[in-house]
C-alpha positions as a Markdown table, in Angstrom:
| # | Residue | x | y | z |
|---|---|---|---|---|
| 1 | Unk | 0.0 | 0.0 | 0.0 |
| 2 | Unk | 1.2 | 3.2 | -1.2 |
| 3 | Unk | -0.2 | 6.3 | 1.1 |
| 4 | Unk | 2.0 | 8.9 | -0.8 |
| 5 | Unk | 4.1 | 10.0 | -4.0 |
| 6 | Unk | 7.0 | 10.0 | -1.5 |
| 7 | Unk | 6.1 | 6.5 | -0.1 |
| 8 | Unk | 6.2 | 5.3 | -3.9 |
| 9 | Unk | 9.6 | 7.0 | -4.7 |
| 10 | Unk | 11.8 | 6.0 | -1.6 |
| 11 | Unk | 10.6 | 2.5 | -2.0 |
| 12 | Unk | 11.2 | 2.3 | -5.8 |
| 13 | Unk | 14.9 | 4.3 | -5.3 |
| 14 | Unk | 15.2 | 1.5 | -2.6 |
| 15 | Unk | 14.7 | -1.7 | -3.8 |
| 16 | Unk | 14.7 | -0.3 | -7.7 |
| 17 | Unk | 11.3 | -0.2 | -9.4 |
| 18 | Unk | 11.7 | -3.4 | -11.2 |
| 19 | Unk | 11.3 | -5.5 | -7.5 |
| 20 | Unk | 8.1 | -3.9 | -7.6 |
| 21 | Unk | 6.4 | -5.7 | -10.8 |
| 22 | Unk | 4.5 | -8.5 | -9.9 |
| 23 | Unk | 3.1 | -7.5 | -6.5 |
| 24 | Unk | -0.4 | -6.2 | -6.2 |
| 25 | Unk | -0.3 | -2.2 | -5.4 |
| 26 | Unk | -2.8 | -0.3 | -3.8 |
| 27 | Unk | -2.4 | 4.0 | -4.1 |
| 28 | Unk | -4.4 | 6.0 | -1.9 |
| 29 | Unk | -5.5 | 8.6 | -4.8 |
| 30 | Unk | -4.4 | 9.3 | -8.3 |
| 31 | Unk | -1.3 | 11.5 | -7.5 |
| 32 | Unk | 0.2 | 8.6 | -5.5 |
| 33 | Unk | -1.3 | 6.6 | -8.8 |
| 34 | Unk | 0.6 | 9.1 | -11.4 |
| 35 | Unk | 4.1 | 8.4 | -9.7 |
| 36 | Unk | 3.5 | 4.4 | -9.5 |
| 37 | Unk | 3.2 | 5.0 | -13.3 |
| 38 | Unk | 6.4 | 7.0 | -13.6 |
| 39 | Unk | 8.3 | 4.5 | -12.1 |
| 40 | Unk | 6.6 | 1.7 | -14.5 |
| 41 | Unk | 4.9 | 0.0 | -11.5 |
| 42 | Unk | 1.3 | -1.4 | -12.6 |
| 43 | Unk | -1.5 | -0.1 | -10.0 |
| 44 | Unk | -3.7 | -3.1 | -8.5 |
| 45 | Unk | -6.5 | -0.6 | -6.8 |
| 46 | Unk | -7.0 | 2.9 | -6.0 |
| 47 | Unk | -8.7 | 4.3 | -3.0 |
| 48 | Unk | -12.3 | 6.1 | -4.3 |
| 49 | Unk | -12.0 | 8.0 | -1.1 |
| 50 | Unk | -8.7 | 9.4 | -0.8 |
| 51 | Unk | -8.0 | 8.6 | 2.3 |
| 52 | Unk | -6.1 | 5.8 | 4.8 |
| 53 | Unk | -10.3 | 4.3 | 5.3 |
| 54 | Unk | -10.6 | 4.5 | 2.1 |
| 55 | Unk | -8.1 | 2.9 | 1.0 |
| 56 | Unk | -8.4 | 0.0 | 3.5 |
| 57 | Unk | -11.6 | -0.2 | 1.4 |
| 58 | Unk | -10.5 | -0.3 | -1.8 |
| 59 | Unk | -7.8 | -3.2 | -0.7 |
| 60 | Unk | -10.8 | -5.0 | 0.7 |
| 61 | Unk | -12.9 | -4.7 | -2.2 |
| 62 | Unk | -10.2 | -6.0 | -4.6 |
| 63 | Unk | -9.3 | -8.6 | -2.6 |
| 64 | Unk | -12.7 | -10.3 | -3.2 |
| 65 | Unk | -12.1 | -10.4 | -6.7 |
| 66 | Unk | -10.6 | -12.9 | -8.6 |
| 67 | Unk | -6.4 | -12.2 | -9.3 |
């Protein structure tokens, strides 16, 4: 879970963005969303509410459906 563009980009510059394909993501809103996408990382779910509730929510949600 990704609650931040920060969050995104000391994780990527961490590990390198390439650990980072093949994991489910889940942004908090579509800024956080925009900077998965500059690093190339795909976005599993995105909080509707952006919010930490809301994103718990969205990660819920998505993990009722089928991977």
């Amino acid at each position: 879970t990704f609650t931040s563009s920060s969050t995104v980009r000391n994780l990527a510059e961490a590990v390198g963005p390439q650990a980072l394909h093949g994991i489910r993501t889940a942004s908090i809103g579509p800024v956080t969303s925009s900077t998965l996408a500059q690093y190339g990382v795909p976005l599993t779910v995105e909080a509707g509410q952006y919010t930490v509730p809301g994103l718990v929510l969205a990660v819920l949600a998505s993990s009722t459906m089928k991977a």
